[in-house]
N, C-alpha and C positions, 0 to 999 in steps of 0.2 A: 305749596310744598310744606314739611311737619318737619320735626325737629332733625332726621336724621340730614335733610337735605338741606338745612336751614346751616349746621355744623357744620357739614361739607364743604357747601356753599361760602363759608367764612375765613378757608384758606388755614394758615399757619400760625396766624395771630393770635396769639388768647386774650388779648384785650375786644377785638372785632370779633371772635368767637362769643365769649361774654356777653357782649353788646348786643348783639344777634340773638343771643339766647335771653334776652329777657325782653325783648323787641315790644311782644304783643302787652306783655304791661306796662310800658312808658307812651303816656298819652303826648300828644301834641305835641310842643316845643318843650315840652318837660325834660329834656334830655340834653338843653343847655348845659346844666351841672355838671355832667360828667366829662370824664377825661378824653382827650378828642378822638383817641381809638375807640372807644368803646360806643363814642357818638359817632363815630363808625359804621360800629357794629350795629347800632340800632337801625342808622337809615337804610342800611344792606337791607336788614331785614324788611324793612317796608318796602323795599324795589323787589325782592322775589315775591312778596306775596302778590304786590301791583302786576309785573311781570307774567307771572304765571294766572290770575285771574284774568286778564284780557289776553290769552293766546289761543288762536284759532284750534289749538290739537287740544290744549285742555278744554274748548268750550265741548269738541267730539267728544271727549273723555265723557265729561258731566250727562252729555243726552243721553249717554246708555244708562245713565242711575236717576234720571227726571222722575221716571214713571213711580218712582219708591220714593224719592228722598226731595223731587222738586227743586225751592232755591237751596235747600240743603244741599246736593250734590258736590258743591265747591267743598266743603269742607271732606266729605268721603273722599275725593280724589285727590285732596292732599295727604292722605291719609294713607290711602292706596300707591301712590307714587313713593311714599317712602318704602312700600313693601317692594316693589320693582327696581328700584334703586338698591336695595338690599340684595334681589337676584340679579341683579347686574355688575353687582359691585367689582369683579375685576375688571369689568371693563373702564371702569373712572379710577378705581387707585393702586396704587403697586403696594401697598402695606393690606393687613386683612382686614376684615369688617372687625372682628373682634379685636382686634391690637385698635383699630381709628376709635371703638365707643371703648374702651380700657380710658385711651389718651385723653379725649373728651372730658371723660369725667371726672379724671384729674386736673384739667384744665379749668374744667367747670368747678371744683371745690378749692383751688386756687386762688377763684377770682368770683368766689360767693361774695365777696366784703360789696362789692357793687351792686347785688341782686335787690329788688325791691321787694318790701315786707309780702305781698305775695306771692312771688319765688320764692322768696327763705323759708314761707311757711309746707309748698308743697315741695321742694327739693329734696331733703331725705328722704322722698318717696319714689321719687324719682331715680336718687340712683339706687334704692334697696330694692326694687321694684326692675328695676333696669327696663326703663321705656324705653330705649333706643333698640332693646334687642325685642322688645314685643313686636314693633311695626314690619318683623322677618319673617311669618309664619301667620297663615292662614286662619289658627287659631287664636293668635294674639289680636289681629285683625278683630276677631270677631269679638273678643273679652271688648277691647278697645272702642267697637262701636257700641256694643250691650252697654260698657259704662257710663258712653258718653249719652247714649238714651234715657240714664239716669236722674242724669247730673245736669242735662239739660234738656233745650228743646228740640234734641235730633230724633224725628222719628224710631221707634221701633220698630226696627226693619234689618236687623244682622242678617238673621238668614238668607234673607232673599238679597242681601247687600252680598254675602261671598258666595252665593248660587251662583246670582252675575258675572262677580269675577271668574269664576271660576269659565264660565261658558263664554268670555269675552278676553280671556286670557292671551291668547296670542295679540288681538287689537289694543289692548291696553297697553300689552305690552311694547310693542309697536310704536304709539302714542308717546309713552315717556321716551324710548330712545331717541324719536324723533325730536321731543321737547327738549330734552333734560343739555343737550352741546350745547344749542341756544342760551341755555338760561345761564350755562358754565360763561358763555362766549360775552353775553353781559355783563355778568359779575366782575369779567377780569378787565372789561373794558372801562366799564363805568366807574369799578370803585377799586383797580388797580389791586384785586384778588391775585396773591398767585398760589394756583392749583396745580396737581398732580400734572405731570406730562405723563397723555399716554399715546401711543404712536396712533395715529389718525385708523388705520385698517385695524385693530386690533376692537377702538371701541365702536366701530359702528359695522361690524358684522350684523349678516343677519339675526336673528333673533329665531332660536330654534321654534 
């Protein structure tokens, strides 16, 4: 999962919100220091990433993107799933996509005093830029992968990354709705999450 599900995923708390959101730069046991919500929020975030990298619909997800992207795949499909969670979003929350990334990021400048010299240094770009609403649209997607082709070693491969999507769209989409209860269903168990109630028939309609 990517940032927008990673927030999601973090419940009400902006201390485990926080925590969450700086997950991927606090190495190993380095997260003693902090204050126990926020070491929290860190372990959350390693249980979705754990979570979602070993589940059978994500591993479906990844093999329609092998032929392009290989052991890269994992990261496009976190990638991807925030855009689907983006078009699904009433079905996980009663408030709107644009009021929950508004809240976010007030949340998140809040409780910057805790972010590590890496997040502080790319944050203002983050929310001047507003990532959370690029992962919404098919063309942010693609900015998203193009820059991460840049910036790292993810193949150059957009085009044919949202060709895919686009011709695998009902299956993916599919995919995440199938995945994404589960993952809500762990979160609340494991680390005592609490998330939106939505009436059981409302989120798991079919998927037009």
């Amino acid at each position: 999962m990517n940032l927008l599900a990673h927030i999601y995923l973090s419940g009400s708390s902006e201390e485990i919100i926080a925590g969450n959101f700086i997950g991927d730069a606090v190495k190993g046991r380095y997260y003693d220091g902090y204050p126990k919500l926020i070491q929290q929020g860190i372990r959350l975030h390693r249980h979705i990433d754990s979570f979602t990298d070993t589940h059978s619909v994500v591993h479906k997800s990844k093999f329609l993107f092998n032929s392009i992207y290989g052991h890269y795949s994992g990261v496009v499909i976190d990638i991807f799933y925030d855009y689907f969670l983006s078009e699904n979003w009433e079905r996980f929350s009663p408030i709107s996509r644009e009021r929950f990334i508004y809240n976010s990021y007030e949340i998140l400048l809040r409780n910057s005093k805790y972010f590590p010299v890496e997040v502080k240094r790319y944050f203002p770009f983050f929310i001047l830029r507003s990532w959370l609403e690029t992962y919404s649209t098919m063309e942010g997607l693609h900015k998203v992968l193009s820059g991460m082709s840049i910036r790292t070693s993810l193949p150059d491969m957009a085009n044919s990354a949202i060709e895919l999507l686009k011709n695998n769209y009902s299956t993916l989409n599919d995919h995440f709705l199938e995945f994404f209860p589960e993952m809500i269903q762990s979160a609340r168990k494991k680390f005592n999450i609490l998330l939106p109630e939505i009436e059981e028939e409302e989120r798991f309609l079919p998927s037009a």
